[in-house]
MIZA-466695 format. One record per atom (N, C-alpha, C): residue in one letter; residue number from 1; x, y, z. Coordinates in Angstrom, 2 decimals. Each point is the difference from the previous one (the first is absolute). Example, Ala and Ser with C-alpha at 12.3 -4.5 7.8 and 13.67 -1.06 7.14 Angstrom:
BEGIN
("A"; 1; (13.19; -5.69; 7.80)),
("A"; 1; (-0.89; 1.19; 0.00)),
("A"; 1; (0.90; 1.20; 0.00)),
("S"; 2; (-0.35; 1.05; -0.72)),
("S"; 2; (0.82; 1.19; 0.06)),
("S"; 2; (-0.77; 1.09; 0.73)),
This chain:
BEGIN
("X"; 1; (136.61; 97.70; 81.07)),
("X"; 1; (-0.01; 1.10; 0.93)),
("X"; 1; (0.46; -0.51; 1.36)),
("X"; 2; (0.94; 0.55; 0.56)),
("X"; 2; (0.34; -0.28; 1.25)),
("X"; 2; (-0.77; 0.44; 1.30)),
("X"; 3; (0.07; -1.05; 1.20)),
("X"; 3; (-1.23; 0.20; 0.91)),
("X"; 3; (0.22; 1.69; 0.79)),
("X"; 4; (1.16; 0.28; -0.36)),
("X"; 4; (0.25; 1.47; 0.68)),
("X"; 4; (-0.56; 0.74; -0.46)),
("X"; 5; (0.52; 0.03; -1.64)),
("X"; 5; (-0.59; 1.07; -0.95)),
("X"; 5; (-1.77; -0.31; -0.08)),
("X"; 6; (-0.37; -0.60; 0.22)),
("X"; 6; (-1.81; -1.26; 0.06)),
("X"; 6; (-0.63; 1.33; 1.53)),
("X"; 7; (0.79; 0.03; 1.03)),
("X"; 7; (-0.48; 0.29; 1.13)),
("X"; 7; (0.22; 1.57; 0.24)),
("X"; 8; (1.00; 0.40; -1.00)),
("X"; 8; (0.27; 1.56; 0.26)),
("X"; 8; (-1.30; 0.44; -0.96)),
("X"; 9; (-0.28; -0.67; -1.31)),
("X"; 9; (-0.57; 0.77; -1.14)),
("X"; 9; (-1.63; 0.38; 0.90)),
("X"; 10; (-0.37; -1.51; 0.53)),
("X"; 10; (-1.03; -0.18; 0.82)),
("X"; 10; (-0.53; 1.02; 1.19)),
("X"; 11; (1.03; -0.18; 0.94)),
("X"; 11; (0.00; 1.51; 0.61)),
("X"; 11; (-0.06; 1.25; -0.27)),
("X"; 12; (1.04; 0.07; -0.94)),
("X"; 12; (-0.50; 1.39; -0.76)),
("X"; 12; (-1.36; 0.25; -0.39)),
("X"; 13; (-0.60; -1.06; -0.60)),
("X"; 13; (-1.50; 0.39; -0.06)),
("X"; 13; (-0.93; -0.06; 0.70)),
("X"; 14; (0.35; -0.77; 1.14)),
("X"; 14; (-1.07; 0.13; 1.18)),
("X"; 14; (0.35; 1.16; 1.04)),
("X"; 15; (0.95; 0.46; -0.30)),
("X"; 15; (-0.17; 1.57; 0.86)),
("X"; 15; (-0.32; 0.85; -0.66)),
("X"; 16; (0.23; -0.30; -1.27)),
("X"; 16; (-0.87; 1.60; -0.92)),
("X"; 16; (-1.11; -0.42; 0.44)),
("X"; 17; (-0.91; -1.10; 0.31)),
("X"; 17; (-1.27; -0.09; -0.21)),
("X"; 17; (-0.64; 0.28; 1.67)),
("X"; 18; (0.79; -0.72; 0.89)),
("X"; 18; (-0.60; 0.47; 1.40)),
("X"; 18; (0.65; 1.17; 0.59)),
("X"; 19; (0.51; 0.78; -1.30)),
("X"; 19; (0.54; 1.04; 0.90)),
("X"; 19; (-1.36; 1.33; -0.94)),
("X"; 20; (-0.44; -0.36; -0.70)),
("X"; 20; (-0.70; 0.83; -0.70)),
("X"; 20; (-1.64; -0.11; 1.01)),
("X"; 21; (-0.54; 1.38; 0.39)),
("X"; 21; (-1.31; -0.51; 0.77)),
("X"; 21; (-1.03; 0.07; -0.76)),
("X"; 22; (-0.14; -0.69; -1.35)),
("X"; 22; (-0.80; -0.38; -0.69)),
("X"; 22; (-0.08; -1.61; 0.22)),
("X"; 23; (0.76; -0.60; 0.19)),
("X"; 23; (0.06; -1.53; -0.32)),
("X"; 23; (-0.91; -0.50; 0.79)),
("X"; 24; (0.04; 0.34; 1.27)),
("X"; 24; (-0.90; -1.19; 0.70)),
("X"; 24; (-1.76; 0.78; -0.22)),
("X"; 25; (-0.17; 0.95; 0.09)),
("X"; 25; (-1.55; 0.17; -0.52)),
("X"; 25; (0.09; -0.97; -1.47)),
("X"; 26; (0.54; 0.59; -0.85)),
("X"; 26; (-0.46; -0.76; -1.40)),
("X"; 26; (0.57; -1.24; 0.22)),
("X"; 27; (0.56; -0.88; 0.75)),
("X"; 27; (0.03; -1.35; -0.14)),
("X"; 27; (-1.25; -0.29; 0.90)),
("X"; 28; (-0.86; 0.49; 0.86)),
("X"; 28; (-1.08; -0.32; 0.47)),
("X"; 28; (-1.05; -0.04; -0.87)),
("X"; 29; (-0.10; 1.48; -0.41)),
("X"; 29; (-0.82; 0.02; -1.30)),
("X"; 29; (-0.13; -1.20; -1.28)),
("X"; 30; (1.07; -0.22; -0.30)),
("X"; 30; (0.14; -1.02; -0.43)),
("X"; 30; (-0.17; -1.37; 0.31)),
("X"; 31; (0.61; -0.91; 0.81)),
("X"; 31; (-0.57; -0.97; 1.20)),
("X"; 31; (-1.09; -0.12; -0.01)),
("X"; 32; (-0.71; 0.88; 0.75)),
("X"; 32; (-1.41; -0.15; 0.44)),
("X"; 32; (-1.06; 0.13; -1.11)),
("X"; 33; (0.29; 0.32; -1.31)),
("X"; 33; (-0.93; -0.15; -1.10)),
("X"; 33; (0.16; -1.36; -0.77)),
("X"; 34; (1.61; -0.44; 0.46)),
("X"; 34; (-0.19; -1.33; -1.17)),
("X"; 34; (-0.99; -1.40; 0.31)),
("X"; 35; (-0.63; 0.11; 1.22)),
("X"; 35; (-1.07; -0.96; 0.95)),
("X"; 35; (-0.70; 0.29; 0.68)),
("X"; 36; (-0.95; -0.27; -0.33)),
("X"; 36; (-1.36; 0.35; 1.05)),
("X"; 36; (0.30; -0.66; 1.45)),
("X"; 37; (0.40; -1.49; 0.30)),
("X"; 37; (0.76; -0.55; 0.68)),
("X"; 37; (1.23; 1.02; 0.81)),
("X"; 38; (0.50; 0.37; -0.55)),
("X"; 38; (0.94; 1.26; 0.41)),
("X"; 38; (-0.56; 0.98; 0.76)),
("X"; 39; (-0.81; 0.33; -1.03)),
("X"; 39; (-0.90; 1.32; 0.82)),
("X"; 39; (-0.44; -0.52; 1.06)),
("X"; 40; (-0.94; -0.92; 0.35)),
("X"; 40; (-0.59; -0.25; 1.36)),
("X"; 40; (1.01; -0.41; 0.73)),
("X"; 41; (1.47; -0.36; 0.27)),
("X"; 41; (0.56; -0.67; 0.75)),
("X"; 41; (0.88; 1.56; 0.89)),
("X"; 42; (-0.27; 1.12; -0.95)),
("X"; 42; (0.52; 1.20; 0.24)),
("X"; 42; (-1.29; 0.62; 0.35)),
("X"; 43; (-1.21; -0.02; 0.02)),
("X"; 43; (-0.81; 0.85; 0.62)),
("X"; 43; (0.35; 0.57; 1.32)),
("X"; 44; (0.08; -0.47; 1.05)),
("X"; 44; (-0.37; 0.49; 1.15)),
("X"; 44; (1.54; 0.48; 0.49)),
("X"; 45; (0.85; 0.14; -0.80)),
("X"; 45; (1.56; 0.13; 0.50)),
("X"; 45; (0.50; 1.56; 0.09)),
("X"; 46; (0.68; -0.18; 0.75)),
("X"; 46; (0.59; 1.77; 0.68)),
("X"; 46; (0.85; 0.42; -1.35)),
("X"; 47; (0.21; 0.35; -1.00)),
("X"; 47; (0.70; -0.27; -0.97)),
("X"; 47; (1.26; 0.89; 0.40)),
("X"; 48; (0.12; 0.68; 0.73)),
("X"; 48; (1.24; 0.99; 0.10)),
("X"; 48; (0.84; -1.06; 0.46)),
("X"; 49; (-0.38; -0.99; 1.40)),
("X"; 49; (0.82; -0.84; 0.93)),
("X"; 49; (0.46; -1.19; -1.71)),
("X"; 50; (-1.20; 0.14; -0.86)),
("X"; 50; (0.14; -1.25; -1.05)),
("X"; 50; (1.60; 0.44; -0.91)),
("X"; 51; (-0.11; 1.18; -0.21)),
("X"; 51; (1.22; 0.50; -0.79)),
("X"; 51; (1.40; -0.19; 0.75)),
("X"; 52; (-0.24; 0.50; 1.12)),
("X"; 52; (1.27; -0.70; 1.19)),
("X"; 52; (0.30; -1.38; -0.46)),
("X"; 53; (-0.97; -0.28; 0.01)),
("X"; 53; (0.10; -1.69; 0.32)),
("X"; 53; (0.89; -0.50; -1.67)),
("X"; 54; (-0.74; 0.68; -0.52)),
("X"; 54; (0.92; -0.62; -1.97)),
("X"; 54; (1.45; 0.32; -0.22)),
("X"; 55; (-0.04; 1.65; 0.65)),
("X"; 55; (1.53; -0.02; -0.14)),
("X"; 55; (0.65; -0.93; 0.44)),
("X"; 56; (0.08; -0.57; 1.59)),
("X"; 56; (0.43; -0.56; 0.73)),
("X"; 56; (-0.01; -1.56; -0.73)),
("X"; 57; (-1.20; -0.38; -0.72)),
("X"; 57; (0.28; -1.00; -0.31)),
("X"; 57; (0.76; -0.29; -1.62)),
("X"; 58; (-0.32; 1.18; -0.40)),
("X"; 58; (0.72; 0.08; -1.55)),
("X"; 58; (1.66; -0.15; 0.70)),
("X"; 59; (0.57; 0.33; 0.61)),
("X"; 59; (0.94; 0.06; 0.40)),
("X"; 59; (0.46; -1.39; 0.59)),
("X"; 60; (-0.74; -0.62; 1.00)),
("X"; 60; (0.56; -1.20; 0.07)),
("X"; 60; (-0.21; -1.02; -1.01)),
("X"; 61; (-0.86; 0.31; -1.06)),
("X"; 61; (0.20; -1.28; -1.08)),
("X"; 61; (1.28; 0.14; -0.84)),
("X"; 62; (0.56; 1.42; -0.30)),
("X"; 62; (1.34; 0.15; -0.21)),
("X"; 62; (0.61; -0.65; 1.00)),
("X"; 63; (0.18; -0.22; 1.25)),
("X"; 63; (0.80; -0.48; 0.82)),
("X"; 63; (0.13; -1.29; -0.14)),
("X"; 64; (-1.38; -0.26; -0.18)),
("X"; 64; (0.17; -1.80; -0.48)),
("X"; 64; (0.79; -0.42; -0.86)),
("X"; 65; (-0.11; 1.01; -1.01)),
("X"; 65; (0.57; -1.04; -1.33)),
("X"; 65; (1.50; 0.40; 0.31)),
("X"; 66; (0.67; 0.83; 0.57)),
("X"; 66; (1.56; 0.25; 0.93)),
("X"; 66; (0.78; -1.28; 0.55)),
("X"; 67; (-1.40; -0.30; 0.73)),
("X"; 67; (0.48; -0.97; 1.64)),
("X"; 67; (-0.72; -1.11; -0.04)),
("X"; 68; (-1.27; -0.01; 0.05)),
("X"; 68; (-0.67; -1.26; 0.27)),
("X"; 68; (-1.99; 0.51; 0.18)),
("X"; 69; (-0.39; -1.13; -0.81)),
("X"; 69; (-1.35; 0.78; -0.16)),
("X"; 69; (-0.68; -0.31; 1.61)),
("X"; 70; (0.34; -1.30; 0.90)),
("X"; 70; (-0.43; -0.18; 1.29)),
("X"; 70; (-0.13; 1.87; 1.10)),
("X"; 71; (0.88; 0.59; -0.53)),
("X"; 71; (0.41; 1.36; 0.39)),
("X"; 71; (-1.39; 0.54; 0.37)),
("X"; 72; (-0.98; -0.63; -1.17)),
("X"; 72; (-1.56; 0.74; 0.17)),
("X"; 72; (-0.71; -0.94; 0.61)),
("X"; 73; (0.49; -0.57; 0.84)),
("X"; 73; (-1.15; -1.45; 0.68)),
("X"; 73; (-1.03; 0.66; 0.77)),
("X"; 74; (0.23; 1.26; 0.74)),
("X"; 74; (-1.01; 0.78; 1.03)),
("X"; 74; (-0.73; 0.95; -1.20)),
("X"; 75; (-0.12; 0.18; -1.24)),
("X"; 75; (-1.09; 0.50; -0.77)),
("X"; 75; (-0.83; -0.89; -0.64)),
("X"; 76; (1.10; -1.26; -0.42)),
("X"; 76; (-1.06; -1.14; -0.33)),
("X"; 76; (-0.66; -0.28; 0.70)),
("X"; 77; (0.27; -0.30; 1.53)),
("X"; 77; (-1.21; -0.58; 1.08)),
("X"; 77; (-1.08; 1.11; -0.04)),
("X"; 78; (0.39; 1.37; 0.13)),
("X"; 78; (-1.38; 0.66; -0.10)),
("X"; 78; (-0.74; 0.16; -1.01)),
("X"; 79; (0.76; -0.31; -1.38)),
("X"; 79; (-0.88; -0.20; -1.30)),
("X"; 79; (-0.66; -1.48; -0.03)),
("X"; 80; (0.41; -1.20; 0.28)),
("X"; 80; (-0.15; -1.07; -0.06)),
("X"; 80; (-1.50; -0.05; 0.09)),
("X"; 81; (-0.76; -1.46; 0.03)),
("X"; 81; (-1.57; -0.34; 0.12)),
("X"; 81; (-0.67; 0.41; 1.33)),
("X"; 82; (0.78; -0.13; 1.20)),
("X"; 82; (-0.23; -0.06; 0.62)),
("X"; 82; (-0.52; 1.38; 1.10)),
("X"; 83; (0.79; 0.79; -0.50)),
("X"; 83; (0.04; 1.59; -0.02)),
("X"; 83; (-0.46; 0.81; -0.95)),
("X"; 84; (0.77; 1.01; -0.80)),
("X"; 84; (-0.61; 0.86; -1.26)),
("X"; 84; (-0.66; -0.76; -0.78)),
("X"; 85; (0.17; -1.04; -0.25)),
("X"; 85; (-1.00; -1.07; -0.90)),
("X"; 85; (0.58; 0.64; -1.40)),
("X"; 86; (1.02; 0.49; -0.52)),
("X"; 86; (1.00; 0.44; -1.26)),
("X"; 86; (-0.01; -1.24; -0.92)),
("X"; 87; (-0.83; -0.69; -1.13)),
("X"; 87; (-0.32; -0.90; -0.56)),
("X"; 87; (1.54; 0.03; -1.22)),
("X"; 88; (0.42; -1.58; 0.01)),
("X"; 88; (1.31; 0.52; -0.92)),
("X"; 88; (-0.27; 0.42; -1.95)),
("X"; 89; (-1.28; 0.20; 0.26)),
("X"; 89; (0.12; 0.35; -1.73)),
("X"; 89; (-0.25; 1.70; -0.04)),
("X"; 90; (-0.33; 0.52; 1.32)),
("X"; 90; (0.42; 1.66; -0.02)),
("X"; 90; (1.56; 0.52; -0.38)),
("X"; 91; (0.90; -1.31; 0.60)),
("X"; 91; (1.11; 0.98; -0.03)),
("X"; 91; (0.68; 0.56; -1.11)),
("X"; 92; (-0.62; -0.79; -1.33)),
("X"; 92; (0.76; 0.55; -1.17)),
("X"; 92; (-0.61; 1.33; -0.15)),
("X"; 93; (-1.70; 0.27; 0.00)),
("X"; 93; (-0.36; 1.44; -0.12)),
("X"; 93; (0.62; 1.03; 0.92)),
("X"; 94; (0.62; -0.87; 1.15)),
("X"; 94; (0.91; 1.07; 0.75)),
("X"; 94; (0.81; 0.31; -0.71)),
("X"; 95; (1.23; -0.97; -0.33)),
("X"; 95; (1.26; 0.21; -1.03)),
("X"; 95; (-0.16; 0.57; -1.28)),
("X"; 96; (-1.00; 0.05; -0.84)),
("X"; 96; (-0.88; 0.61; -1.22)),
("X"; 96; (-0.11; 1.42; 0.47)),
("X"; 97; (-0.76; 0.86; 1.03)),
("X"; 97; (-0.13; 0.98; 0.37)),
("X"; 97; (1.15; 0.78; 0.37)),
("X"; 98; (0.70; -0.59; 0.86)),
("X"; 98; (1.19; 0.50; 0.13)),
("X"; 98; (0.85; 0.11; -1.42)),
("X"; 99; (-0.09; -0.56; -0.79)),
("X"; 99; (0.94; -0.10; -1.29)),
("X"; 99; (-0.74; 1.19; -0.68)),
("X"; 100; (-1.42; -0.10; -0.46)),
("X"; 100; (-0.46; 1.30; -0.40)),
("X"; 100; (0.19; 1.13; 0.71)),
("X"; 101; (0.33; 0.35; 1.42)),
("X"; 101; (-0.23; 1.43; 0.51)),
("X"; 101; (1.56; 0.20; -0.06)),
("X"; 102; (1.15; -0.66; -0.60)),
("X"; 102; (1.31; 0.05; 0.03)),
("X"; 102; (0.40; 0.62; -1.32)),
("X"; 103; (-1.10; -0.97; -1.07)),
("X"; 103; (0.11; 0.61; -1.38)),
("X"; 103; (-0.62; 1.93; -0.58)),
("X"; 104; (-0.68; 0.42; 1.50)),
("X"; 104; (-0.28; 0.97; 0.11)),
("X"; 104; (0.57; 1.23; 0.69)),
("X"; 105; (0.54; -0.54; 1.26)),
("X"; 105; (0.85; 0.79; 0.14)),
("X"; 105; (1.46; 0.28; -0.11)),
("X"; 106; (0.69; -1.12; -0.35)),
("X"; 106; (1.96; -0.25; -0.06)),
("X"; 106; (-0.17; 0.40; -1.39)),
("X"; 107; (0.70; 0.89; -0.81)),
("X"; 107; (0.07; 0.56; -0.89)),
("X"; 107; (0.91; -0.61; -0.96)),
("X"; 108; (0.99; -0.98; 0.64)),
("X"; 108; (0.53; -0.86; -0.83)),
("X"; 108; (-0.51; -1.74; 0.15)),
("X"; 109; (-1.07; 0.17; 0.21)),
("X"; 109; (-0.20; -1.04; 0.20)),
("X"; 109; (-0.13; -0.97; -1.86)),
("X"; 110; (0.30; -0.86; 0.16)),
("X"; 110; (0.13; -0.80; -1.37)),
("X"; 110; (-0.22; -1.49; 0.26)),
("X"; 111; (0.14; -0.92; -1.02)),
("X"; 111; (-0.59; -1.28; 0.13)),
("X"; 111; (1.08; -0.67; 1.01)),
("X"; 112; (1.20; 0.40; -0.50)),
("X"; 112; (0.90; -0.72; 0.92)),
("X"; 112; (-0.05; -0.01; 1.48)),
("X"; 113; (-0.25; 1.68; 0.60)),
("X"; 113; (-0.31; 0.29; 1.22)),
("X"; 113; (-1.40; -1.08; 0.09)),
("X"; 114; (-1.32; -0.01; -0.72)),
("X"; 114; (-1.11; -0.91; 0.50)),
("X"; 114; (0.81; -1.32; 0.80)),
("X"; 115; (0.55; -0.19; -1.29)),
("X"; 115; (0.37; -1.63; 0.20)),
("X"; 115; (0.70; -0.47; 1.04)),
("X"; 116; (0.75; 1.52; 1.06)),
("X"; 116; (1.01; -0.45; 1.26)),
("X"; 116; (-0.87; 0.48; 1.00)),
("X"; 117; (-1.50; 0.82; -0.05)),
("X"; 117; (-0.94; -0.12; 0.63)),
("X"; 117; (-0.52; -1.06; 0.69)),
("X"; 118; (-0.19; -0.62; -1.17)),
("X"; 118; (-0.79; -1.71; -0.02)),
("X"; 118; (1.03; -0.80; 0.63)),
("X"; 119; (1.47; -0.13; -0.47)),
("X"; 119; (0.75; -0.99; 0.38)),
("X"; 119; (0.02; 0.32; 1.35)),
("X"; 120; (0.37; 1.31; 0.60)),
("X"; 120; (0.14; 0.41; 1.66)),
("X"; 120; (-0.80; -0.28; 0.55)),
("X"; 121; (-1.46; 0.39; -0.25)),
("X"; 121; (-1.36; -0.14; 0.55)),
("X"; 121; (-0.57; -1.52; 0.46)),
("X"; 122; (0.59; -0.91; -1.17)),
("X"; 122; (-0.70; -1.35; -0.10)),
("X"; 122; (0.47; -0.69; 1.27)),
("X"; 123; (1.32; -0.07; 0.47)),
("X"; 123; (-0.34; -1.02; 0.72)),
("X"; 123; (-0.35; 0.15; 1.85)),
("X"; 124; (-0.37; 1.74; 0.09)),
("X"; 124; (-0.71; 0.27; 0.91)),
("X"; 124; (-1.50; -0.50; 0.13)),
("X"; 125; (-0.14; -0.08; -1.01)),
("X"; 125; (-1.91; -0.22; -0.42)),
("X"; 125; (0.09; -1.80; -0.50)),
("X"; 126; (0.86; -1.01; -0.16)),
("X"; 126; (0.03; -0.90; 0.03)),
("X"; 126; (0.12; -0.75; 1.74)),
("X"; 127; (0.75; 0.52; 0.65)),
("X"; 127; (0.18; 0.35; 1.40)),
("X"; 127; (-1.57; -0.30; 0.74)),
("X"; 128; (-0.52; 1.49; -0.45)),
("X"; 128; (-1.27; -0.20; 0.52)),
("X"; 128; (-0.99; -0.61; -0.33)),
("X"; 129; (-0.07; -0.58; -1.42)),
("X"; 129; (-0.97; -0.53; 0.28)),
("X"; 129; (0.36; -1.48; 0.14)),
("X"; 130; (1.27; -0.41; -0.15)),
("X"; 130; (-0.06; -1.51; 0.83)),
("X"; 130; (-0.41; 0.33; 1.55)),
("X"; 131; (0.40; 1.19; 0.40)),
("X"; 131; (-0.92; -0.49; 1.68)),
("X"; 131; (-1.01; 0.37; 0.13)),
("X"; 132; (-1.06; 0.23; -1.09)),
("X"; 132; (-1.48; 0.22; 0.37)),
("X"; 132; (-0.59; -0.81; 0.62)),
("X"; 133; (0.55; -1.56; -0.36)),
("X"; 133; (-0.92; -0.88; 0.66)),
("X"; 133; (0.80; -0.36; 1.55)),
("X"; 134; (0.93; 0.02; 0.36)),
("X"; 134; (1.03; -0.19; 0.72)),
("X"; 134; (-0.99; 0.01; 1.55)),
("X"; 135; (-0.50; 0.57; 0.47)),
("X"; 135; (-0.89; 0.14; 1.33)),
("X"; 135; (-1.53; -1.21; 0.42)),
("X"; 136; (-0.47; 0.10; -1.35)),
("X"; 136; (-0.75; -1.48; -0.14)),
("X"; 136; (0.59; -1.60; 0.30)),
């Protein structure tokens, strides 16, 4: 598969999915049940400003895997230890959740689409969590 045809198929499914206003409730819904850990780290949060915040970042982890994953160095520092305290074995239930609320709403979604999920996704979330420790 070529990286064009890799990045168009990809897109195509991430705008059926953030363009549908189901996705980000049920990817919360989702999220926040797969960890109790989860749940408390989301208690006390404005969740409307929180949904802002995912698009925005669902979007630059696509950007990463474009250009360069450093692209997200100002979300890692606020996820990092030192700040959000974002531990790196959450981020796959991030990437897991997001993959399930995709398989729910993109109507063509299929294994192949999972699999350019994961490939796009990964090395935003590899990104971050090499700089979890980065401030220590």
């Amino acid at each position: 598969m070529s990286p064009a045809f890799t990045a168009l198929q990809f897109h195509q499914s991430f705008e059926r999915c953030v363009n549908d206003p189901r996705f980000i409730d049920k990817f919360y819904e989702i999220f926040l049940s797969s960890s109790d850990e989860i749940n408390i780290l989301f208690k006390d949060t404005n969740m409307e400003t929180q949904k802002v915040m995912l698009a925005t970042s669902m979007a630059f982890m696509t950007r990463a895997y474009e250009n360069n994953p450093s692209f997200l160095s100002e979300i890692a520092e606020k996820h990092n230890s030192n700040n959000l305290g974002i531990k790196p074995h959450l981020y796959p239930l991030w990437l897991n959740s997001l993959i399930s609320t995709a398989k729910l709403i993109d109507p063509l979604f299929d294994m192949d689409t999972e699999n350019l999920w994961r490939e796009i996704m990964q090395p935003g979330i590899d990104y971050m969590i090499s700089k979890y420790n980065d401030a220590l």
